[in-house]
C-alpha positions in Angstrom: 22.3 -46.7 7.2 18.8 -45.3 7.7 18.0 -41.7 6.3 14.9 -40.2 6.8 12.6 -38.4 3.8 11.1 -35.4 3.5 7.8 -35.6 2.0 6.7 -31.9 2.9 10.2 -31.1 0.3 8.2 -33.6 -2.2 4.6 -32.7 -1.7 6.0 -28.9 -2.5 7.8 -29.3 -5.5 4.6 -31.5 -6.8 2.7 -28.0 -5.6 5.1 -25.8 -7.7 5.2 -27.6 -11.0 1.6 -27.8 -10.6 1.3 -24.1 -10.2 3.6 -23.9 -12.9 1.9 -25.2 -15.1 -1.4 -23.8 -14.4 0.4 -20.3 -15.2 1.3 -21.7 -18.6 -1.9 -22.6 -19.2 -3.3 -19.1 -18.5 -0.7 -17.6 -20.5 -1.6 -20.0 -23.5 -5.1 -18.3 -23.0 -4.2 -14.7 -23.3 -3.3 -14.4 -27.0 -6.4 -17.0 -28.4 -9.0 -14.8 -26.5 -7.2 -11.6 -27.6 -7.7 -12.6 -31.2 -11.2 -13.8 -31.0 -11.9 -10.7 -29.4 -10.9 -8.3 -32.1 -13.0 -10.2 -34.5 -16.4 -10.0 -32.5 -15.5 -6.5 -32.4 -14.9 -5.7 -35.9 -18.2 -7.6 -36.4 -20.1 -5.6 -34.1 -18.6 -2.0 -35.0 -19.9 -2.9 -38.9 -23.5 -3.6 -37.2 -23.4 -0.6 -35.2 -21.9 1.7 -38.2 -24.1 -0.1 -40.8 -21.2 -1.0 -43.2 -19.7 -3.7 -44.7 -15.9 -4.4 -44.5 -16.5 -7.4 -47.1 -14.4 -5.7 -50.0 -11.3 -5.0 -47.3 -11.1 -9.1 -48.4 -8.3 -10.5 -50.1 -9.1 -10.2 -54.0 -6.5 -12.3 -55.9 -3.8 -10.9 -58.1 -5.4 -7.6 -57.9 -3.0 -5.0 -56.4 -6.1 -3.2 -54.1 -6.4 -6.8 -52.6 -3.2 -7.3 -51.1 -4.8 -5.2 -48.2 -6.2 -8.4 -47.5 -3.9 -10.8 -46.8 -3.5 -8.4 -43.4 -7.4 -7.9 -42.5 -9.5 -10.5 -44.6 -9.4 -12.9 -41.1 -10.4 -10.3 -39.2 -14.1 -9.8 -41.5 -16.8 -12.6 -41.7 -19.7 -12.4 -43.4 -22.5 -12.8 -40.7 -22.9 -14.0 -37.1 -23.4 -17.6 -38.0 -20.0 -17.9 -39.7 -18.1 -15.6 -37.2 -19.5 -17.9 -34.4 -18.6 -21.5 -36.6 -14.7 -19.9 -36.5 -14.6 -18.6 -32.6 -14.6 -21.9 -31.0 -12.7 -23.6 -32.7 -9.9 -20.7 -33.3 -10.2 -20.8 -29.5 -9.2 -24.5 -28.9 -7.0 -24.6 -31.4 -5.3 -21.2 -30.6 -5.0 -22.5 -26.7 -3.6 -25.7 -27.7 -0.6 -24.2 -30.1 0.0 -21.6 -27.3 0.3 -24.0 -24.5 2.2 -27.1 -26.1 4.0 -25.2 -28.5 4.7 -22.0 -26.3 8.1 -21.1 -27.5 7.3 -21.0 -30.9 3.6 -20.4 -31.2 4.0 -16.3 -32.3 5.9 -17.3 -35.3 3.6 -20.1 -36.3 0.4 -17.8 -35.7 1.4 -15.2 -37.5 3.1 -17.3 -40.4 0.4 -19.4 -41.0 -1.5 -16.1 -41.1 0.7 -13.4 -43.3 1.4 -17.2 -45.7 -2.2 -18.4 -46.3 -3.1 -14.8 -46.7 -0.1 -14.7 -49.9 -1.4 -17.9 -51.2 -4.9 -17.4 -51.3 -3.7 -13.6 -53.1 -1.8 -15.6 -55.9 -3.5 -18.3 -56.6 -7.5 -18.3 -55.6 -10.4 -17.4 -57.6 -11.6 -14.1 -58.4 -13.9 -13.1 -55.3 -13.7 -11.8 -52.0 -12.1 -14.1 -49.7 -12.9 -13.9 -46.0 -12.6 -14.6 -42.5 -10.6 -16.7 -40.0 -10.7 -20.4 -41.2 -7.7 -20.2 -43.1 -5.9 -19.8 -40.3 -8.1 -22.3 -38.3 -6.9 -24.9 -40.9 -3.4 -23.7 -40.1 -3.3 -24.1 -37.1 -5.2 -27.6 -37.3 -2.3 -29.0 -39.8 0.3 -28.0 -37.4 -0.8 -29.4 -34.3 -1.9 -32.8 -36.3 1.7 -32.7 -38.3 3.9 -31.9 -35.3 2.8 -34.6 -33.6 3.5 -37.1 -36.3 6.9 -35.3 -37.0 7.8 -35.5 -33.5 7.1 -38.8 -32.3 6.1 -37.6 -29.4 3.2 -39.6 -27.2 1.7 -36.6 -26.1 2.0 -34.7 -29.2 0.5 -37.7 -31.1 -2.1 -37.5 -28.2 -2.9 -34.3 -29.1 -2.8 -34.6 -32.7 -5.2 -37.4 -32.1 -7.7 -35.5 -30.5 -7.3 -32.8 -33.3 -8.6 -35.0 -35.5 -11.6 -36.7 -33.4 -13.0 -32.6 -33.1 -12.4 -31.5 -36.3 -11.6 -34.3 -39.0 -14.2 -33.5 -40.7 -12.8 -30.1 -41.9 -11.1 -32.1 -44.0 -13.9 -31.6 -46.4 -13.1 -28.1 -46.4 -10.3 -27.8 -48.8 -12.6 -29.1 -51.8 -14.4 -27.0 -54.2 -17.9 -28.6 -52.6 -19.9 -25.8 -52.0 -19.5 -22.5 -54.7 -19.5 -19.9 -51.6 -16.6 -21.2 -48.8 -13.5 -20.3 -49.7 -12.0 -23.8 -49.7 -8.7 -22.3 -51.3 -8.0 -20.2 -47.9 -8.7 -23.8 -46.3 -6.4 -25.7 -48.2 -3.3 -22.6 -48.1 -3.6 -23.0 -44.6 -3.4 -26.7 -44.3 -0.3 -26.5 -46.6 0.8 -23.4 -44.6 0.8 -25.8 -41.2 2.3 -28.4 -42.8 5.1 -26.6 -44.0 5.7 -25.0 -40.6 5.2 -28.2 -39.0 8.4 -29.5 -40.9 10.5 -26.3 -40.9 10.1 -25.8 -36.6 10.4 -30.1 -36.5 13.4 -29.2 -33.8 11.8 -26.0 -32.1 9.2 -26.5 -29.7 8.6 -29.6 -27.7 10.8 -32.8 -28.7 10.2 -36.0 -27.8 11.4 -37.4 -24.9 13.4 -40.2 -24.3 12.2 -42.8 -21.8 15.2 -44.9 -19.9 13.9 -47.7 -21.0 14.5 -46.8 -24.7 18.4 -47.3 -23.9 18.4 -50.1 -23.0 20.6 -53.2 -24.7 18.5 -55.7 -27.2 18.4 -59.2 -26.0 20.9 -60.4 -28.8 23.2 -57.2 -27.2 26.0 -57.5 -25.0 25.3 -56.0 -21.6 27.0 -53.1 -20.3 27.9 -54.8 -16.9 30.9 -56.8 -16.4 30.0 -60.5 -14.3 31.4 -63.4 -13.6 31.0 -66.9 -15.5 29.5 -68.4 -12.3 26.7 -65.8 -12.5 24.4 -68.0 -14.4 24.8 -70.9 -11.4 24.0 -68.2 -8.7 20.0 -68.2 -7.2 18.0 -66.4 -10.5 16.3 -64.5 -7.7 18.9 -62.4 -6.3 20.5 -59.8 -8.3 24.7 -59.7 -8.7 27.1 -57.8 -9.4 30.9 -58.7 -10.3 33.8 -56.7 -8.6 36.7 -57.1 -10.8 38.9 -55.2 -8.0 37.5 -57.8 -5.2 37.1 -61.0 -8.0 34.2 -61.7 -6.7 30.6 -61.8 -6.7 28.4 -59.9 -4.0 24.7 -59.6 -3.2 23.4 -56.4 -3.8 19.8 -55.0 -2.0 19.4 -52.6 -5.6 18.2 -54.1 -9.1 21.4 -53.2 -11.6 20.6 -55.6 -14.0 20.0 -54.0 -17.4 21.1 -50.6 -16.1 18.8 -50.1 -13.5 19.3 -48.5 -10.7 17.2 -47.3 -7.4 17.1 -44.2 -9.1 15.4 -45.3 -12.1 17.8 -44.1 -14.7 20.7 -45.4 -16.3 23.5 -44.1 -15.7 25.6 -45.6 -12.7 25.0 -42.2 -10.6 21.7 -40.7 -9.7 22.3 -38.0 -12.4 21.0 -34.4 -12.9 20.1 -34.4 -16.8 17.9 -37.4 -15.8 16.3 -35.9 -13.1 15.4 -32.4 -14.9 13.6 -35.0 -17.5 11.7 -37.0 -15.3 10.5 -34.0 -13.4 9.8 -31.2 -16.3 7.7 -32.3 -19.5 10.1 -30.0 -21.1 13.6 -28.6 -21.6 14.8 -26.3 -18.5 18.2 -24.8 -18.6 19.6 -22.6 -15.5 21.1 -18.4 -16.4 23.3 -17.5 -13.8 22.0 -13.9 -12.4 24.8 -11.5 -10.5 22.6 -9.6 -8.2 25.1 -7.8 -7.1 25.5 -9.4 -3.4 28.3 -9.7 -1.0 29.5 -12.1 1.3 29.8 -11.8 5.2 33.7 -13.0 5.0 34.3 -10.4 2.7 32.8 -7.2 3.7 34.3 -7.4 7.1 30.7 -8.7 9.1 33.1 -12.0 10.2 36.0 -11.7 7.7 37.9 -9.9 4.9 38.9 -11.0 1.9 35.8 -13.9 0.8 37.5 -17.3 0.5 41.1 -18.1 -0.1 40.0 -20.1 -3.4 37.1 -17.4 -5.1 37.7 -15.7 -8.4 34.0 -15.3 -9.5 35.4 -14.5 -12.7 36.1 -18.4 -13.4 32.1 -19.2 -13.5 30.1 -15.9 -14.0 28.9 -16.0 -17.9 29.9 -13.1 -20.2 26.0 -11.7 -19.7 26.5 -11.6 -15.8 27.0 -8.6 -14.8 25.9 -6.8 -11.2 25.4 -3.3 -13.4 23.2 -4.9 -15.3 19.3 -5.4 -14.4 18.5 -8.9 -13.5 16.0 -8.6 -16.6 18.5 -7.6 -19.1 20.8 -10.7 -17.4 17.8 -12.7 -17.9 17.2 -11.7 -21.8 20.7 -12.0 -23.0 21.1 -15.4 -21.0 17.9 -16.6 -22.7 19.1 -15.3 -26.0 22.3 -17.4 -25.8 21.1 -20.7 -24.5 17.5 -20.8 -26.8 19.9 -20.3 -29.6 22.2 -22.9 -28.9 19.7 -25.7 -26.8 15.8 -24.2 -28.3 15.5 -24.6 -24.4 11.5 -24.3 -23.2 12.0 -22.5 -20.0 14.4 -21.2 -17.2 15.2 -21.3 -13.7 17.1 -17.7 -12.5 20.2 -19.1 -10.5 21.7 -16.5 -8.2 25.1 -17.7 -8.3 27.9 -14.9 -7.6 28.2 -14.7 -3.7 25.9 -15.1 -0.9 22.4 -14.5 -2.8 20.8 -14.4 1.0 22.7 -11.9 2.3 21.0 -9.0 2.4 17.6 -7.4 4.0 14.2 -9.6 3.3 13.0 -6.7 1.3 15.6 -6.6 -1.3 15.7 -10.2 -1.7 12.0 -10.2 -2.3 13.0 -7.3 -5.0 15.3 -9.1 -6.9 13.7 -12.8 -6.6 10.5 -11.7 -7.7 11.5 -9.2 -10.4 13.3 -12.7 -11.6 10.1 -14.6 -11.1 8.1 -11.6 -13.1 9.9 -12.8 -16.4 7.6 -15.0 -18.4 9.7 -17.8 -19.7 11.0 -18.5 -15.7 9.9 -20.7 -14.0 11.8 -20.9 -10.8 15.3 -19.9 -8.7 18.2 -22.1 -7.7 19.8 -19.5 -4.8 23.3 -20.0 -4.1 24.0 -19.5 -0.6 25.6 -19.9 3.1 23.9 -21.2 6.4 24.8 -18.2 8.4 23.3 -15.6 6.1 19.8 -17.3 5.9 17.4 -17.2 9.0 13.9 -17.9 10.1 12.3 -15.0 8.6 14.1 -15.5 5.2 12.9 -19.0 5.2 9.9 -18.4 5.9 9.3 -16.3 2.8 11.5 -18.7 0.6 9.0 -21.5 1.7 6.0 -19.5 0.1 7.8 -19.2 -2.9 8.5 -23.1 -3.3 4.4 -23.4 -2.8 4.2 -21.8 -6.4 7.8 -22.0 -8.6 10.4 -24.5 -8.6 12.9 -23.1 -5.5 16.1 -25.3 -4.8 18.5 -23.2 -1.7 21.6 -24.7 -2.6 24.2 -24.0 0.4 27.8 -24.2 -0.3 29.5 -26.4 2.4 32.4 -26.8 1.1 34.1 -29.3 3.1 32.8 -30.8 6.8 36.0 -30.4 8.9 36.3 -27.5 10.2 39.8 -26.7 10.6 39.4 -26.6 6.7 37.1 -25.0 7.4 39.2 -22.2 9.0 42.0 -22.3 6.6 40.6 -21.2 3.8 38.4 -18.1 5.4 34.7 -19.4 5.0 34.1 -18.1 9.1 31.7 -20.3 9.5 31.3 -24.4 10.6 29.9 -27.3 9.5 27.6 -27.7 12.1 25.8 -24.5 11.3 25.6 -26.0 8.0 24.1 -29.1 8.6 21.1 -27.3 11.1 20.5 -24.8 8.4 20.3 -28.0 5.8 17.9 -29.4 7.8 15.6 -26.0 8.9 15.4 -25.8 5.1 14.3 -28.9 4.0 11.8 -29.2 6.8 9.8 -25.8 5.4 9.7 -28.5 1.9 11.9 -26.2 0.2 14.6 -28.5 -1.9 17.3 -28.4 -1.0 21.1 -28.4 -2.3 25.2 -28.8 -0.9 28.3 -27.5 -2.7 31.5 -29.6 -1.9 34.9 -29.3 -2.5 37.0 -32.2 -3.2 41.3 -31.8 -2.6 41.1 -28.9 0.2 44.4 -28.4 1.6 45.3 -30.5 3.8 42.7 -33.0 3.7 43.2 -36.6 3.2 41.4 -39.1 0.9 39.8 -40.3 4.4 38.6 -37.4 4.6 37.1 -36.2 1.8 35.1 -40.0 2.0 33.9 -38.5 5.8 32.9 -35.9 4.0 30.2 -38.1 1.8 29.5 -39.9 4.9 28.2 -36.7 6.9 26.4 -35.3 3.8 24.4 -38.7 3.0 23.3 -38.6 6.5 21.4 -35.4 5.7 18.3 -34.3 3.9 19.7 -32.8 0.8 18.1 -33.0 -2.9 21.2 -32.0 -4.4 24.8 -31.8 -4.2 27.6 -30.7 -6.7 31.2 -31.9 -6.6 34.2 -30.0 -7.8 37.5 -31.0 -8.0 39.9 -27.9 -6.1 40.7 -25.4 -8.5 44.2 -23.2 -7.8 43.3 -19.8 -9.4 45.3 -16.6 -10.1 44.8 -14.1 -8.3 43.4 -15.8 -5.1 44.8 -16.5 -1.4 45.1 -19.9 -2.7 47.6 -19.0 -5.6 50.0 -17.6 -2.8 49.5 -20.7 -0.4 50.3 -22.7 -3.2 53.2 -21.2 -4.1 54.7 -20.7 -0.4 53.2 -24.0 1.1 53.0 -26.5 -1.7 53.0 -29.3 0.6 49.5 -28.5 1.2 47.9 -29.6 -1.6 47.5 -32.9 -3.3 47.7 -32.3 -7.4 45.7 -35.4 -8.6 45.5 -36.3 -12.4 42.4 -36.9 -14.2 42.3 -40.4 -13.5 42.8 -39.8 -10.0 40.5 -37.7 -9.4 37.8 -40.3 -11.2 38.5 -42.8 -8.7 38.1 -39.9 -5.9 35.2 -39.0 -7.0 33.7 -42.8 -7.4 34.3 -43.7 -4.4 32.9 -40.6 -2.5 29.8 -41.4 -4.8 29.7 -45.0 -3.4 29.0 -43.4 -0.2 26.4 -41.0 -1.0 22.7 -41.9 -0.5 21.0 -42.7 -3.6 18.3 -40.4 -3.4 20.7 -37.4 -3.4 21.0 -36.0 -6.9 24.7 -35.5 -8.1 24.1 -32.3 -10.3 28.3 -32.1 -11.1 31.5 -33.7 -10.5 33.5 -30.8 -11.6 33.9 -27.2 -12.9 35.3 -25.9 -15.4 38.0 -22.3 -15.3 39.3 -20.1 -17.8 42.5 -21.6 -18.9 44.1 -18.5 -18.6 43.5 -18.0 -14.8 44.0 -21.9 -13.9 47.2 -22.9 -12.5 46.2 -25.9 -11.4 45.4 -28.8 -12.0 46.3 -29.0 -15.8 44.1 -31.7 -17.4 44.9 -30.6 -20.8 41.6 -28.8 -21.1 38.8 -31.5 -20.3 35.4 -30.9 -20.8 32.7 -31.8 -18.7 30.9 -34.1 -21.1 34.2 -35.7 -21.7 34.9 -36.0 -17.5 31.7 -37.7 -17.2 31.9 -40.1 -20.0 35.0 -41.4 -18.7 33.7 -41.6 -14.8 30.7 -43.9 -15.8 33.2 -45.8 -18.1 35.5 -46.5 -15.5 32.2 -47.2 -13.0 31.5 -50.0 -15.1 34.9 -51.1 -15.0 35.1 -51.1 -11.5 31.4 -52.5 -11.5 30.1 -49.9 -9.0 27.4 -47.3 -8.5 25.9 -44.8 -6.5 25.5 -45.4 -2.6 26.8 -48.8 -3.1 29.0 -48.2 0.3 26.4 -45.7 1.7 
């Protein structure tokens, strides 16, 4: 099966995480210059005034000279030394702010308010002044976090630390009577320390596929037959234990690997955020308060037979809310629990396209304002976006990180029908394809289990969708909620639905991955409800993780992956 790629969708994303990164780096300026700043300025105001702020040092174990542990970085004692610590306050300063961004106010400052104490309890007795202490600080960190971390870049970085400014390492000996080599050495200590205690803050290391996989004197993940070994070394096999047999495959799976380049047996989402971001990004959900055009009576009442948005909206999500509040609180869960880096804004609840151009632009770009976002996922349907809305969309994937994800749902449209959605597939699919030729990336929601639908047909449905140019797509296994249309259909017409266990639904959803294009990204292959409102199906409770551990276990089992039938 030939599929055709997008490269205008791949040439734009390389645009956006380029532009995204260029605003970190200008962010990573702001604070560096800021500080440098109010030095030269203190400096000049004491030539203008004709004064000396020299004894507004910190003076140890005096009790007048705890003043300084808050203003002795800001004084120097001439041009010559203010102008030795601007430059490199300024490279060091840019380089905490941009590779340790999520933690570089803390460090700053507690490298500062720490050497400051140090120096105050256990320096000589003189005036000690100026911003090297925190210069050393700040030089220890970057060099010690590195090491900590294991990180190539990191190390990279500490590396180059070193080649401009090893030689301060003379700087914490008592060489020369009138340097303050104790303020040195308390803020090498002071960076140290910090280094240690914010080890798993910050940037971590990331972990290459190739790091996972087996040792030579370690059994292989894939299951093959004893005649493997007697087979042509330069073709690549695979066993079927379902079929007994061996077949040539056109994709490398030796070792784990896969078209894809990862290793799992599916073109996964975790790996794909990795290769793609040099750090952590995790999604907040955002309810901007929009409708949908079944619901509000434009083509239909009621929404669709199977929504609760209760079963997926976080307890922050809130349409009374402001999207910045939503924003905050989401942050302040998920950087507790994951120390994420940044965030894309996902408009999730509803149709987050249906409304007028202007207020989308209000609400997507009062999201985009937020510093520590980086980009919108917008959840949506093909007949509430149009040319004009694209248009604008398109502009934004030039500079952020857009994905329009457009829930399909299923791609027969007497399903279609039945459960409300009052629109077709075919307007999906030309809206899929409008999108992804404006290089905006582009996502599909499906549903697997409709009412109604037959295991054929839920495997036409991965037939149709590989044929198209998505990015994306999320699975979910159907989901009977109280206080839906679906509860009462269920009830009445029970016939309707197919219940499948756990283990049935695996093998569903295996083979409907065996016939998706390995390009397409599977982001989920189900979702998780409220036990309280779930009537069915009962799986005693499954997590996702758990789900997914057992799909690639029984993938290996059945010695499949990915677009294998696509």
């Amino acid at each position: 099966m030939e599929r055709r790629y997008n490269t205008k969708s791949a040439f734009s994303c390389i645009f956006a995480l380029m532009n995204i990164e260029r605003k970190r780096f200008y962010h990573s300026l702001v604070f560096p210059f800021f500080f440098v700043l109010v030095i030269w300025m203190v400096k000049l105001s004491e030539l203008v005034l004709g004064i000396s702020l020299v004894h507004f040092g910190i003076y140890p174990n005096s009790p007048e000279g705890l003043i300084g542990i808050i203003t002795s970085p800001l004084i120097h004692a001439d041009f010559e030394h203010l102008y030795a610590n601007t430059v490199p306050m300024l490279t060091l300063g840019v380089g905490l702010f941009y590779f340790y961004n999520k933690i570089s106010y803390k460090v700053f400052f507690l490298i500062y308010l720490i050497t400051g104490l140090w120096v105050w309890f256990g320096a000589r007795e003189a005036y000690h002044i100026g911003a090297s202490g925190i210069i050393y600080g700040l030089a220890s960190f970057i060099f010690a976090s590195g090491i900590i971390r294991r990180d190539m870049r990191l190390l990279a970085i500490s590396f180059i630390t070193v080649f401009l400014y090893g030689s301060m390492i003379w700087g914490i000996f008592p060489i020369y009577k009138k340097i303050s080599w104790e303020s040195h050495l308390m803020g090498a200590l002071a960076g140290i320390v910090l280094a240690f205690i914010y080890r798993k803050e910050g940037p971590q290391r990331i972990r290459y596929a190739w790091e996972d996989e087996p040792a030579d004197d370690e059994p292989s993940l894939q299951i093959e037959s004893p005649e493997k070994k007697e087979k042509d070394a330069s073709l690549n096999y695979i066993y079927n234990e379902e079929k007994k047999g061996l077949y040539n495959i056109n994709y490398t799976v030796e070792m784990g690997k896969y078209p894809w380049h990862g290793m799992k047996p599916w073109n996964d989402y975790s790996s794909y955020m990795k290769r793609t971001f040099s750090y952590r990004v995790q999604k907040i959900a955002v309810n901007a308060g929009f409708s949908c055009p079944n619901r509000d009576g434009s083509k239909g009442r009621g929404g669709c037979t199977y929504c609760n948005n209760e079963t997926f909206n976080p307890f922050y999500c809130n349409p009374n809310k402001s999207i910045n509040k939503q924003l905050e609180e989401g942050i302040a869960f998920f950087s507790d629990k994951y120390k994420s880096q940044q965030y894309l804004a996902y408009f999730q609840a509803f149709t987050n396209t249906y409304a007028s151009l202007e207020i989308l632009k209000q609400k997507y770009e009062k999201a985009l304002s937020h510093p520590d976002v980086i980009g919108l996922v917008i959840a949506t349907r093909a007949d509430a976006m149009d040319d004009e809305k694209l248009s604008y969309i398109e502009s934004l994937a030039k500079q952020y990180y857009i994905v329009v994800e457009y829930g399909v749902e299923s791609t027969k449209n007497e399903t279609l029908n039945f459960i409300n959605r009052c629109h077709t597939y075919e307007e999906s699919e030309q809206m899929i394809r409008k999108t992804a030729e404006c290089g905006i990336l582009t996502g599909a929601h499906i549903i697997l289990g409709l009412p109604g639908e037959t295991k054929t047909d839920i495997l036409t449905h991965a037939e149709n969708l590989s044929k198209l140019p998505l990015h994306t797509i999320k699975l979910h296994q159907l989901q009977i909620i109280k206080g839906t249309q679906m509860a009462l259909q269920y009830k009445e017409s029970p016939e309707l639905f197919t219940n499948y266990s756990a283990q049935e639904y695996i093998d569903l959803a295996i083979d409907f991955a065996e016939r998706i294009h390995p390009s397409i990204i599977i982001e989920r292959f189900i979702s998780e409800s409220p036990v309280d409102l779930l009537i069915s199906p009962n799986w005693g409770g499954i997590k996702n993780f758990e789900f997914v551990t057992m799909l690639e276990k029984r993938m290996l089992e059945r010695g499949t992956w990915q677009g294998r039938e696509a």
